[in-house]
PAPA-65713 format. One record per atom (N, C-alpha, C, O): residue number from 0; atom name; x, y, z. Coordinates in nm, 4 decimals, always signed. Layout:
// PAPA-65713
<rec num="NUM" atomo="CA" xx="X" yy="Y" zz="Z"/>
...
***
This chain:
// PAPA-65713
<rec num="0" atomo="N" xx="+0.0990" yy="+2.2337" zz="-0.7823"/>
<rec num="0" atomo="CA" xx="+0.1361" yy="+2.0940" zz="-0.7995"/>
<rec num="0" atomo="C" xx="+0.0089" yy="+2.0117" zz="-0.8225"/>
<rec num="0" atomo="O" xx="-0.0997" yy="+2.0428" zz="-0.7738"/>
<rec num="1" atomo="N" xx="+0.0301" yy="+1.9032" zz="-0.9011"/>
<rec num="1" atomo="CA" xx="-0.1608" yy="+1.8640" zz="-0.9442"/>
<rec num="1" atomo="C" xx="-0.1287" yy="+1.7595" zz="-0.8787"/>
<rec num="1" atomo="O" xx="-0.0130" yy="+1.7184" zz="-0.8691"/>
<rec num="2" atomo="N" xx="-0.2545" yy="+1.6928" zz="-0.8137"/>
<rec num="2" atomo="CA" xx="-0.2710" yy="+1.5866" zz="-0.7517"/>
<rec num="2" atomo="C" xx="-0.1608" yy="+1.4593" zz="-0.7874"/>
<rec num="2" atomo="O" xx="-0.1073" yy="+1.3995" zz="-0.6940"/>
<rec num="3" atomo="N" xx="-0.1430" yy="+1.4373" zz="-0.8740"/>
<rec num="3" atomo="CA" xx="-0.0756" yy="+1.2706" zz="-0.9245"/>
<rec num="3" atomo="C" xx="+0.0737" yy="+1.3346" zz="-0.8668"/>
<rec num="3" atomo="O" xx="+0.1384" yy="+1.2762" zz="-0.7799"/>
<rec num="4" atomo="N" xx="+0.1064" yy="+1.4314" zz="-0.9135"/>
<rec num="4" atomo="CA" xx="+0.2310" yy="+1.4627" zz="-0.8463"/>
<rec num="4" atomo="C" xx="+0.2592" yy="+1.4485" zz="-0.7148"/>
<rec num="4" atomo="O" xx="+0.3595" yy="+1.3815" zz="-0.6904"/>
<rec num="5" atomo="N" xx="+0.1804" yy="+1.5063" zz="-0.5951"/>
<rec num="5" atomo="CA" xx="+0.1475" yy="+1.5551" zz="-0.4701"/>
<rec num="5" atomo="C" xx="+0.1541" yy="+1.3835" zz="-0.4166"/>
<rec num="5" atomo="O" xx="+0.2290" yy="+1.3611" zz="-0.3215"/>
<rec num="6" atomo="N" xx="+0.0665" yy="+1.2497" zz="-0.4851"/>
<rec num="6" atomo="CA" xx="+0.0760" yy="+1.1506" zz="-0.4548"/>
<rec num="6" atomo="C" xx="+0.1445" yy="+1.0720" zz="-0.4572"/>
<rec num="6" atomo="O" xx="+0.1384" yy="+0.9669" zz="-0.3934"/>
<rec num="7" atomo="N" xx="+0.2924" yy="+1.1349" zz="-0.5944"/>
<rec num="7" atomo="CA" xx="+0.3839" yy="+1.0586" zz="-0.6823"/>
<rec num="7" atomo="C" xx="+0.4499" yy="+1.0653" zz="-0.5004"/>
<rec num="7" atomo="O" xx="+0.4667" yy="+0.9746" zz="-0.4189"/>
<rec num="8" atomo="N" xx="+0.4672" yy="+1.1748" zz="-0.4937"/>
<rec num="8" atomo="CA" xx="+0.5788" yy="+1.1858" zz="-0.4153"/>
<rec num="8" atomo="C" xx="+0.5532" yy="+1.1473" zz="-0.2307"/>
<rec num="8" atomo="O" xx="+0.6317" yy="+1.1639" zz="-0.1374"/>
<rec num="9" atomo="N" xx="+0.4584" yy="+1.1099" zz="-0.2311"/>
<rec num="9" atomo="CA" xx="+0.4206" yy="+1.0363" zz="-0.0760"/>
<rec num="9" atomo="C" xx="+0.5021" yy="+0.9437" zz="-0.0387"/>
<rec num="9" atomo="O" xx="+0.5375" yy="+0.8925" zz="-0.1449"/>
<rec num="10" atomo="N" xx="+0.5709" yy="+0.8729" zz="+0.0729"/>
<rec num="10" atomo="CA" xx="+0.6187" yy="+0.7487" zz="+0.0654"/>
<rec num="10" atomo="C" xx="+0.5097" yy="+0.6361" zz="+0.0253"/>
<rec num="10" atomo="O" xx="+0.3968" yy="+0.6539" zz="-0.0205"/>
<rec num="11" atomo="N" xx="+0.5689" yy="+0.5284" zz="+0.0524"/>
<rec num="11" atomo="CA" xx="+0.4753" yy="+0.3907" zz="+0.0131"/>
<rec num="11" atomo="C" xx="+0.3886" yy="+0.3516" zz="+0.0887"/>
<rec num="11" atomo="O" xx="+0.2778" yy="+0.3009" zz="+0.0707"/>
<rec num="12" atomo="N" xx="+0.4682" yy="+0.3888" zz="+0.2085"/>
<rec num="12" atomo="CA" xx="+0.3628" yy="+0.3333" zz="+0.3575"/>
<rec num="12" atomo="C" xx="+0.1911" yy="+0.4560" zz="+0.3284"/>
<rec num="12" atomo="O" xx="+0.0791" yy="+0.4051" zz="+0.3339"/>
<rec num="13" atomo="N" xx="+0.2064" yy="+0.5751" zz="+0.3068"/>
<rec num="13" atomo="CA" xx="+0.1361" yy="+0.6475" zz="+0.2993"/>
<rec num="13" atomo="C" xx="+0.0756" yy="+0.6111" zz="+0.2192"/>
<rec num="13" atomo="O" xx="-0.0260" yy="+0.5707" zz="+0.2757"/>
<rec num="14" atomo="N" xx="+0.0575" yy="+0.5835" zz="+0.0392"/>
<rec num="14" atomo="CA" xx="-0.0218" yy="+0.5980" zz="-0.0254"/>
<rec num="14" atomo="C" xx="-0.1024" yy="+0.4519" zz="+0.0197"/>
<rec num="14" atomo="O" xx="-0.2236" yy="+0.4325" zz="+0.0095"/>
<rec num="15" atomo="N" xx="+0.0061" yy="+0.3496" zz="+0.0755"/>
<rec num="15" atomo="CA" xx="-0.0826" yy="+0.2156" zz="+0.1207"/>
<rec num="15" atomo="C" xx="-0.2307" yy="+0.2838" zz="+0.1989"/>
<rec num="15" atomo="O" xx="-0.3476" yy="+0.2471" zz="+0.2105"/>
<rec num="16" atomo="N" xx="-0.1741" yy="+0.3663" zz="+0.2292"/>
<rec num="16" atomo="CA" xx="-0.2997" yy="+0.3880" zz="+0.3764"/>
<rec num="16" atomo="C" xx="-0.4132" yy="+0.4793" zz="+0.2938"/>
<rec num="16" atomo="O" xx="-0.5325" yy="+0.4504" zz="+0.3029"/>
<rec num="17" atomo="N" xx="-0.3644" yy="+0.5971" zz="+0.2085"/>
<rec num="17" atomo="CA" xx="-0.4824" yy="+0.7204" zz="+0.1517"/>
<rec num="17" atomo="C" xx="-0.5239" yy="+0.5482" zz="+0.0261"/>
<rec num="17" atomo="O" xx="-0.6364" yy="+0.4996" zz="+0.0376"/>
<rec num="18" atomo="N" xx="-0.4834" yy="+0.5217" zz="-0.0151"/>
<rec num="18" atomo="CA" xx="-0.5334" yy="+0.3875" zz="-0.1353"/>
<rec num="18" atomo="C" xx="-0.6509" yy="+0.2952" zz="-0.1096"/>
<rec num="18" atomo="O" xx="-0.7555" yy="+0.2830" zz="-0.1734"/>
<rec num="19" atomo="N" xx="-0.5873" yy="+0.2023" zz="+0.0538"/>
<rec num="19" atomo="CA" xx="-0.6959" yy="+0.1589" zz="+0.1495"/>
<rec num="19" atomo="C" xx="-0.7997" yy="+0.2214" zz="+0.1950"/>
<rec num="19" atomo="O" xx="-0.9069" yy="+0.1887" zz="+0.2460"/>
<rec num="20" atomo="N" xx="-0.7374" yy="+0.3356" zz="+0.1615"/>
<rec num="20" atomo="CA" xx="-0.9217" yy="+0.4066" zz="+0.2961"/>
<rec num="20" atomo="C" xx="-1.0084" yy="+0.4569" zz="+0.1882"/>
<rec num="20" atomo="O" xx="-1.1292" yy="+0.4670" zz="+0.2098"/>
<rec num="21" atomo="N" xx="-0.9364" yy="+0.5035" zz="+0.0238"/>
<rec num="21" atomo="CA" xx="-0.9960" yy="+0.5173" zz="-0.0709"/>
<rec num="21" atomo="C" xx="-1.1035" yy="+0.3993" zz="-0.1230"/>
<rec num="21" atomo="O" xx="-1.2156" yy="+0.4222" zz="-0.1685"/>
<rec num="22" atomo="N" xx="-1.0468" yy="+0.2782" zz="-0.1064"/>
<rec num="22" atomo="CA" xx="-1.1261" yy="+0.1711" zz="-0.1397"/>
<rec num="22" atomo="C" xx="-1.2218" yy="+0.1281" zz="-0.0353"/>
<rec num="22" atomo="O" xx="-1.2788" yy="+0.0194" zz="-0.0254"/>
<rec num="23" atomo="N" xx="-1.2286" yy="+0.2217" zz="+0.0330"/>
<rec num="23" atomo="CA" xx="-1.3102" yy="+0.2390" zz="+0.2055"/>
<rec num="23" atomo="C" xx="-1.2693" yy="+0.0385" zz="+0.2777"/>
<rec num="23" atomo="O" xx="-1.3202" yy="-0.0727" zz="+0.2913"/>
<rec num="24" atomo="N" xx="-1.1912" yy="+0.0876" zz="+0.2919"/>
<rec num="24" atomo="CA" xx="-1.1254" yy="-0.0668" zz="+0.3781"/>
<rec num="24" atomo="C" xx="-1.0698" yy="-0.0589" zz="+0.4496"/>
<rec num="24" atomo="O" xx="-0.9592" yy="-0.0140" zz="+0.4195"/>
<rec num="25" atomo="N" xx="-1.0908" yy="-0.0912" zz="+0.5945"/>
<rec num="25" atomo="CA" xx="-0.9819" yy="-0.0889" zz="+0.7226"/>
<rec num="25" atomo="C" xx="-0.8876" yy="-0.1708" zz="+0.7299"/>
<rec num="25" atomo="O" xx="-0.8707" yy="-0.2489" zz="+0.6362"/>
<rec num="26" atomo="N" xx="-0.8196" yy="-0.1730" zz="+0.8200"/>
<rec num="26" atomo="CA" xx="-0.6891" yy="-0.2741" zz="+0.7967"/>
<rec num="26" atomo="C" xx="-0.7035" yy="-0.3831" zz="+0.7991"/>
<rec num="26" atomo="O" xx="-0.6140" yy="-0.4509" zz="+0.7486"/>
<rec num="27" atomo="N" xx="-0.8243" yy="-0.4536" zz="+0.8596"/>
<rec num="27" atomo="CA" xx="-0.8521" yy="-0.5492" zz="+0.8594"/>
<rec num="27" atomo="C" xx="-0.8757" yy="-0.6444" zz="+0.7080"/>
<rec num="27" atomo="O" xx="-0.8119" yy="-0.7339" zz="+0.6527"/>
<rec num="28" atomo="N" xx="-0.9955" yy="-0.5744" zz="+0.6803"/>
<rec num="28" atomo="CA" xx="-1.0298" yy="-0.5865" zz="+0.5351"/>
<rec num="28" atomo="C" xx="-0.9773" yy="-0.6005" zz="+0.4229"/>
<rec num="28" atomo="O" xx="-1.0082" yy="-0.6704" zz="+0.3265"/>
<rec num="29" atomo="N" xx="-0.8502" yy="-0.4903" zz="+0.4511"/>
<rec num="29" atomo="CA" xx="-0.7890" yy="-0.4762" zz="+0.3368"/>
<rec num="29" atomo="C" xx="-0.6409" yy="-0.5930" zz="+0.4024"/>
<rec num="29" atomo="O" xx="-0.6210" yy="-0.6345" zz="+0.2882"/>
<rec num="30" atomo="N" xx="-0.5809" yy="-0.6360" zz="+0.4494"/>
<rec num="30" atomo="CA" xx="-0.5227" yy="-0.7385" zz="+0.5387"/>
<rec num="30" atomo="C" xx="-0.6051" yy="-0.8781" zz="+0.4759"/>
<rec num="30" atomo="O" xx="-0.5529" yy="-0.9467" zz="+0.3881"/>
<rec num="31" atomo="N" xx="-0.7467" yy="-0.9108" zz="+0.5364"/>
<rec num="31" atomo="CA" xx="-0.7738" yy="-1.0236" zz="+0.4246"/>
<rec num="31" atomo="C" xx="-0.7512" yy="-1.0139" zz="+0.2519"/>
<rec num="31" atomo="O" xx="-0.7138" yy="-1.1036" zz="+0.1763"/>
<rec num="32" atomo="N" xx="-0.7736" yy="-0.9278" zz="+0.2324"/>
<rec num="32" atomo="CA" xx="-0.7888" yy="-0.9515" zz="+0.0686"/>
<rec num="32" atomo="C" xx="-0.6693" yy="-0.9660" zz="+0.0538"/>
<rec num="32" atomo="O" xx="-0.6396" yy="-1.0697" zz="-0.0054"/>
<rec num="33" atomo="N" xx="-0.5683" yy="-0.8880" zz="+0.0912"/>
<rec num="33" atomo="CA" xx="-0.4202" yy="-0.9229" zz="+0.0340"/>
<rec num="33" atomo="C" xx="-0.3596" yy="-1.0570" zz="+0.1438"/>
<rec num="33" atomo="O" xx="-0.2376" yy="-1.0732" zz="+0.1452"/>
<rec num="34" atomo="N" xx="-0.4042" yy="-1.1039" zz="+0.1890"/>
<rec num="34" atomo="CA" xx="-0.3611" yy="-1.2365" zz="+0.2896"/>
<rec num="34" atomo="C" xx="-0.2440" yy="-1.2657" zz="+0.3522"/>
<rec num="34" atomo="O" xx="-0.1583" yy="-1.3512" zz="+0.3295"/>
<rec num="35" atomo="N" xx="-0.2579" yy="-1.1488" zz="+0.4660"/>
<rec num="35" atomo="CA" xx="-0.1936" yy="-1.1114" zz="+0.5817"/>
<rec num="35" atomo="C" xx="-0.2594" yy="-1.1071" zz="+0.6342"/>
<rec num="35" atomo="O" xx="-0.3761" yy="-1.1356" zz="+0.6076"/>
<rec num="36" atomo="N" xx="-0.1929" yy="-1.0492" zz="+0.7875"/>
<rec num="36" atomo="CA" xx="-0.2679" yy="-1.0124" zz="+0.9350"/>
<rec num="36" atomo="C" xx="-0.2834" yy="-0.8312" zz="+0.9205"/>
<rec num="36" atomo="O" xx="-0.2026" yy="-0.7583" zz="+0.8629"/>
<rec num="37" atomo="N" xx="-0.4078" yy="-0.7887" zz="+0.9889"/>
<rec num="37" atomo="CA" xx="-0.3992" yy="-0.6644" zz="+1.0521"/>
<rec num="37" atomo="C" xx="-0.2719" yy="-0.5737" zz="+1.1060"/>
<rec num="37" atomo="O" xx="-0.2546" yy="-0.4519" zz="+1.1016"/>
<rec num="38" atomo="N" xx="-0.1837" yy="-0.6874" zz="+1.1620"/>
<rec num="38" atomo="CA" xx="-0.0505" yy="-0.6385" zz="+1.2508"/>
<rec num="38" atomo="C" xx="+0.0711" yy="-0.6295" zz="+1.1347"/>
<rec num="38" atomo="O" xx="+0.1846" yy="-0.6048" zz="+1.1754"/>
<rec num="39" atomo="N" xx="+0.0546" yy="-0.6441" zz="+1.0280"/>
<rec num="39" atomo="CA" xx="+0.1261" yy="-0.6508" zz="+0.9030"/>
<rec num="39" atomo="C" xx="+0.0749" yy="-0.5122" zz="+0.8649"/>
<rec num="39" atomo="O" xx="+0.1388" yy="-0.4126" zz="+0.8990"/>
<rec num="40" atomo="N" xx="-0.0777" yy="-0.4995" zz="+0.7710"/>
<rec num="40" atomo="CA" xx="-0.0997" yy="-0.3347" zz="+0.7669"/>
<rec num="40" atomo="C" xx="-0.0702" yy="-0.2322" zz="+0.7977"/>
<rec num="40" atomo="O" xx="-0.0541" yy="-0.1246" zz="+0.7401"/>
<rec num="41" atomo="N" xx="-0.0556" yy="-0.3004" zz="+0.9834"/>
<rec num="41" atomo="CA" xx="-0.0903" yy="-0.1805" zz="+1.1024"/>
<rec num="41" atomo="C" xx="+0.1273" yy="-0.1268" zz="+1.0587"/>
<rec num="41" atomo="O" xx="+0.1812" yy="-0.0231" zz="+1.0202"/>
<rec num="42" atomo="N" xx="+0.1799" yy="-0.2693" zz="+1.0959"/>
<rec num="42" atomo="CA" xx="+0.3534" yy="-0.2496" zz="+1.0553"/>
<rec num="42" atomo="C" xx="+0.4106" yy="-0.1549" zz="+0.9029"/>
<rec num="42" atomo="O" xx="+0.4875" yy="-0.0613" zz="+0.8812"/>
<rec num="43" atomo="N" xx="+0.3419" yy="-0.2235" zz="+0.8409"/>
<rec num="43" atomo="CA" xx="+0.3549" yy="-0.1121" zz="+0.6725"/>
<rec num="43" atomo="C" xx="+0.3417" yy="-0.0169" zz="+0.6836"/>
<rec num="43" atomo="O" xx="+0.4405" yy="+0.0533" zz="+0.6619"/>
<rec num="44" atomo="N" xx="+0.2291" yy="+0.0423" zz="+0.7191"/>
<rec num="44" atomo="CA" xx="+0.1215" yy="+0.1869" zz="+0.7165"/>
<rec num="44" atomo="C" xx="+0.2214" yy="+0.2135" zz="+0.8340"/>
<rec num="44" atomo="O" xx="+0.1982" yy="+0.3344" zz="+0.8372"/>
<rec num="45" atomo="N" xx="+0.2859" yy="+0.2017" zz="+0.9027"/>
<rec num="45" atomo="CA" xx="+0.3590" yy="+0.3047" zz="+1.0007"/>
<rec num="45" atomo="C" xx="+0.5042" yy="+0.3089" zz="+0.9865"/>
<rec num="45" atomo="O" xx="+0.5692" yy="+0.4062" zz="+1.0248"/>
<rec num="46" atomo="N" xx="+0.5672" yy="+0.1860" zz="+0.9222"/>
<rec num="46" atomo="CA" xx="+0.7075" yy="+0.1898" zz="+0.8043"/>
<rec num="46" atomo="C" xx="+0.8003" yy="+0.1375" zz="+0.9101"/>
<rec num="46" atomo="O" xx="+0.9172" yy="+0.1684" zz="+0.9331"/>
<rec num="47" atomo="N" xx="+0.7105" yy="+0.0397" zz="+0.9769"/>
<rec num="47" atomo="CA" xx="+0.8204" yy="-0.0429" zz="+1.0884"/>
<rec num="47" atomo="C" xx="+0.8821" yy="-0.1533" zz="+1.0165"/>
<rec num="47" atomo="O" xx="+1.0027" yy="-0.1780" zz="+1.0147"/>
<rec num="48" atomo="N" xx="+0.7573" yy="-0.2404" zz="+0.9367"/>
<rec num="48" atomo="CA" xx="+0.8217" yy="-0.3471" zz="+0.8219"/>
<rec num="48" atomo="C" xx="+0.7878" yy="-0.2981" zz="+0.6869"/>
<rec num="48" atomo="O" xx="+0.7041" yy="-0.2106" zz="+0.6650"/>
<rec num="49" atomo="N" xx="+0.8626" yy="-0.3639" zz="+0.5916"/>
<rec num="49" atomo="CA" xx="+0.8246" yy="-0.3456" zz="+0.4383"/>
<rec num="49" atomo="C" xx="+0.7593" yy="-0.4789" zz="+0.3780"/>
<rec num="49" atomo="O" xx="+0.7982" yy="-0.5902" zz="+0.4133"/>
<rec num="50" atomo="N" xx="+0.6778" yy="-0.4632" zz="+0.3032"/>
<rec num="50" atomo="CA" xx="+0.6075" yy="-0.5823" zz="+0.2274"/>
<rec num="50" atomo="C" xx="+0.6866" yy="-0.5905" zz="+0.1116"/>
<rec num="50" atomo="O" xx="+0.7064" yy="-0.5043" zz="+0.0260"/>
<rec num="51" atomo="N" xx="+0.7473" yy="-0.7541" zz="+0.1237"/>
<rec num="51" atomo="CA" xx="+0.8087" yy="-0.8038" zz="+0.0328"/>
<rec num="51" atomo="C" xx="+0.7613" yy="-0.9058" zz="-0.0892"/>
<rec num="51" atomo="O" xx="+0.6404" yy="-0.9292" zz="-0.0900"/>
<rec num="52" atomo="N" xx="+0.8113" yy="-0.9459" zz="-0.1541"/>
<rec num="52" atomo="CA" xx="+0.7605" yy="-1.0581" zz="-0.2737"/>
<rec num="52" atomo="C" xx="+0.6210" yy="-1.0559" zz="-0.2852"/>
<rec num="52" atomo="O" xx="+0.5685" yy="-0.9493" zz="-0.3171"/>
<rec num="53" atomo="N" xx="+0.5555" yy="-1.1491" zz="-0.2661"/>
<rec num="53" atomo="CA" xx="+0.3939" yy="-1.2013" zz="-0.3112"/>
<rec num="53" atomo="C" xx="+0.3000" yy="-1.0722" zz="-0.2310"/>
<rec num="53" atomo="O" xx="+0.1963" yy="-1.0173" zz="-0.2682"/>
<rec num="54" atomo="N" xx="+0.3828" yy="-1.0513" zz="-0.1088"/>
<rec num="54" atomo="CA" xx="+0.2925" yy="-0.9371" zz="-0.0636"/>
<rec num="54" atomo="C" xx="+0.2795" yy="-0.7979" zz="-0.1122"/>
<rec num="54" atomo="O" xx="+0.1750" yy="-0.7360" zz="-0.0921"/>
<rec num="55" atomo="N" xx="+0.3851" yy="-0.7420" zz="-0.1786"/>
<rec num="55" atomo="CA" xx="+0.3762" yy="-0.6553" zz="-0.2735"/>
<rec num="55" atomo="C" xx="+0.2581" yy="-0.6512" zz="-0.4051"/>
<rec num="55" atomo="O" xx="+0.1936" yy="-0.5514" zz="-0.4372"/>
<rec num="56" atomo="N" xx="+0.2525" yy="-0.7464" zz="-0.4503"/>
<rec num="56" atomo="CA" xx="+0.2106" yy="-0.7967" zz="-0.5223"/>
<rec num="56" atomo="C" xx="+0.0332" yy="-0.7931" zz="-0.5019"/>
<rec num="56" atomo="O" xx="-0.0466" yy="-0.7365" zz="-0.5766"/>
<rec num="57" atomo="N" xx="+0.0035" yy="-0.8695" zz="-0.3809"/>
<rec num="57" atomo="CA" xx="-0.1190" yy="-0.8773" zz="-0.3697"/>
<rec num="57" atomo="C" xx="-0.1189" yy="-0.7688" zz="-0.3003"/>
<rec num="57" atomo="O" xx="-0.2213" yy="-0.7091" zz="-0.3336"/>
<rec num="58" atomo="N" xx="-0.0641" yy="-0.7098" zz="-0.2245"/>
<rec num="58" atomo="CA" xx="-0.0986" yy="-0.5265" zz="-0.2269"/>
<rec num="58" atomo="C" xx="-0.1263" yy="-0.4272" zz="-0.3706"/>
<rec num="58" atomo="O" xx="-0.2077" yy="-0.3374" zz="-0.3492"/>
<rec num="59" atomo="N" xx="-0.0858" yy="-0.4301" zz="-0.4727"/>
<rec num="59" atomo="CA" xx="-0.0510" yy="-0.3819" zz="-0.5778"/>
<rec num="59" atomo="C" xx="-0.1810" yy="-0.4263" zz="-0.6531"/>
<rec num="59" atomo="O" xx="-0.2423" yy="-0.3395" zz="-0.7152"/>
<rec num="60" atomo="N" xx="-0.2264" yy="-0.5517" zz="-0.6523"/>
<rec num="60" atomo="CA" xx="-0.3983" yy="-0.6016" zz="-0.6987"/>
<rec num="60" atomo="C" xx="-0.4925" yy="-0.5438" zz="-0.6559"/>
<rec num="60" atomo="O" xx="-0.5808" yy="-0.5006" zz="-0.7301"/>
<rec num="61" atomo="N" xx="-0.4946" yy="-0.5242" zz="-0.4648"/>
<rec num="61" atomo="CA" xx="-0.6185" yy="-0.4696" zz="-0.4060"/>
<rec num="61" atomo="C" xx="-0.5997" yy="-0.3941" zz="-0.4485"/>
<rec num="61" atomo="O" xx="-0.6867" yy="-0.3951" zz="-0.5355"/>
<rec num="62" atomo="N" xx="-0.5295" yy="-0.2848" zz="-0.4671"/>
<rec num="62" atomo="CA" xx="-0.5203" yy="-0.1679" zz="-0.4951"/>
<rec num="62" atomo="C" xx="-0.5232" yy="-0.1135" zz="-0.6135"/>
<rec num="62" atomo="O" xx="-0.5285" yy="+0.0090" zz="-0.6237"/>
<rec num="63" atomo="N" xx="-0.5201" yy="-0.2009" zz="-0.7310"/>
<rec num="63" atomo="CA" xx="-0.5394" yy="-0.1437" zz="-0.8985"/>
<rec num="63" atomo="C" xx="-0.4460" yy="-0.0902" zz="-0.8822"/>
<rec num="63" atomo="O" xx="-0.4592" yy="+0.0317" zz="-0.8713"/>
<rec num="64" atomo="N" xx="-0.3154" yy="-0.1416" zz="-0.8721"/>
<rec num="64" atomo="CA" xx="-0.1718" yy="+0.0050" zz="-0.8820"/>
<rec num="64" atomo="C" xx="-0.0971" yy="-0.1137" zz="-0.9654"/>
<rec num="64" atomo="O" xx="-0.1194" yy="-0.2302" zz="-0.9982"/>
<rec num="65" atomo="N" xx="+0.0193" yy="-0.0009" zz="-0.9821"/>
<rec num="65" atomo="CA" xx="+0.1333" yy="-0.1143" zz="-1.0388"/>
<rec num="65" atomo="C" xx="+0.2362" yy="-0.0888" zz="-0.9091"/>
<rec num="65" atomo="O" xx="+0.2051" yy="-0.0147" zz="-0.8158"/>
<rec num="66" atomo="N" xx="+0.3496" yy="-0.1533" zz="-0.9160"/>
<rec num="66" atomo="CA" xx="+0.4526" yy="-0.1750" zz="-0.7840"/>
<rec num="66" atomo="C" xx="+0.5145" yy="-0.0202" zz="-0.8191"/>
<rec num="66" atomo="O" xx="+0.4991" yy="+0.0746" zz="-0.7420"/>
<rec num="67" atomo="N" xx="+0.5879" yy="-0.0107" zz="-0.9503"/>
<rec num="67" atomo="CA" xx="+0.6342" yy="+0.1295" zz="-0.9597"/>
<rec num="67" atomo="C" xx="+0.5493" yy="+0.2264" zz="-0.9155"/>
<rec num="67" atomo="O" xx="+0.6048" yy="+0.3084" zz="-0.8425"/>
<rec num="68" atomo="N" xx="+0.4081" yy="+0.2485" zz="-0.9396"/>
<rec num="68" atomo="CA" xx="+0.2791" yy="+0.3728" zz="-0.8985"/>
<rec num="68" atomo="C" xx="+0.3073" yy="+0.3296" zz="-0.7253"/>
<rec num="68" atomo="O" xx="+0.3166" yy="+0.4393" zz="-0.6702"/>
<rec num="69" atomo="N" xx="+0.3224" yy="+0.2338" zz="-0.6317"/>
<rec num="69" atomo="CA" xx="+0.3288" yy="+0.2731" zz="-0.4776"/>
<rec num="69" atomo="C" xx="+0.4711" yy="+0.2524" zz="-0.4313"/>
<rec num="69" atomo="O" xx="+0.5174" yy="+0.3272" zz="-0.3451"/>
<rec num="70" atomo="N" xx="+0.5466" yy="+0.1501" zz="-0.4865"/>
<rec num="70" atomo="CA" xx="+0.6412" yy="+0.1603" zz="-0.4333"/>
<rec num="70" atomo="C" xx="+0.8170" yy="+0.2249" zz="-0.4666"/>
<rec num="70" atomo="O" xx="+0.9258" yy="+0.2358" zz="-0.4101"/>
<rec num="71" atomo="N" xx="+0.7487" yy="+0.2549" zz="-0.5996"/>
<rec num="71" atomo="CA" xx="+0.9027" yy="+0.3518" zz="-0.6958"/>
<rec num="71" atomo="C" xx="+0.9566" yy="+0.2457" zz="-0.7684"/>
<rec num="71" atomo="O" xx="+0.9183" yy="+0.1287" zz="-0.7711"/>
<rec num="72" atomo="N" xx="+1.0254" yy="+0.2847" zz="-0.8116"/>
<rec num="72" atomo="CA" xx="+1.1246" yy="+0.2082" zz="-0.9200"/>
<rec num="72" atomo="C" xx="+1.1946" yy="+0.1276" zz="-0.8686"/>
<rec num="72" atomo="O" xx="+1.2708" yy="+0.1599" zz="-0.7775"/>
<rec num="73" atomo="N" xx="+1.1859" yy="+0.0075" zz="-0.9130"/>
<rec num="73" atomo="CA" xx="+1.2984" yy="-0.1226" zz="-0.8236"/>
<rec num="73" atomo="C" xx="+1.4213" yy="-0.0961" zz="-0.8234"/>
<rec num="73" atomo="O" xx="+1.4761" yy="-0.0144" zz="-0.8974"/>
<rec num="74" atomo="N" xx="+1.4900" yy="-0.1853" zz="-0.7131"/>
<rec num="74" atomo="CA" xx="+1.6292" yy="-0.1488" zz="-0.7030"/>
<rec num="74" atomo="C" xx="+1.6833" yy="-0.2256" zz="-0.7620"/>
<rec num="74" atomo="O" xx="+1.8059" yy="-0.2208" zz="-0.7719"/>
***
């Protein structure tokens, strides 16, 4: 299985987290740039809440992704 595959298929909360630590950013860090709290990251990255509207979004910027590449195909 080649890498892009292996990643296709991660959930969202996950690639949030291998994406962030790729861009070497803790939750904190990566929490300011997309303009939230730490306790928002810490909630995503463990799939207690989901990031909705604008926060998708400015998740999807820090990260050079598109919404389909972390979060799948809209409903």
């Amino acid at each position: 299985m080649l890498l892009a595959e292996r990643f296709e298929s991660l959930t969202w909360r996950r690639k949030i987290a291998i994406l962030r630590q790729m861009f070497g950013l803790n939750q904190q860090e990566f929490a300011d740039k997309v303009g939230t709290t730490q306790k928002n990251v810490a909630l995503w990255e463990t799939g207690n809440t989901s990031p909705r509207g604008m926060s998708r979004k400015a998740i999807c910027r820090a990260l050079e992704a598109t919404e389909t590449e972390i979060f799948g195909q809209a409903v």
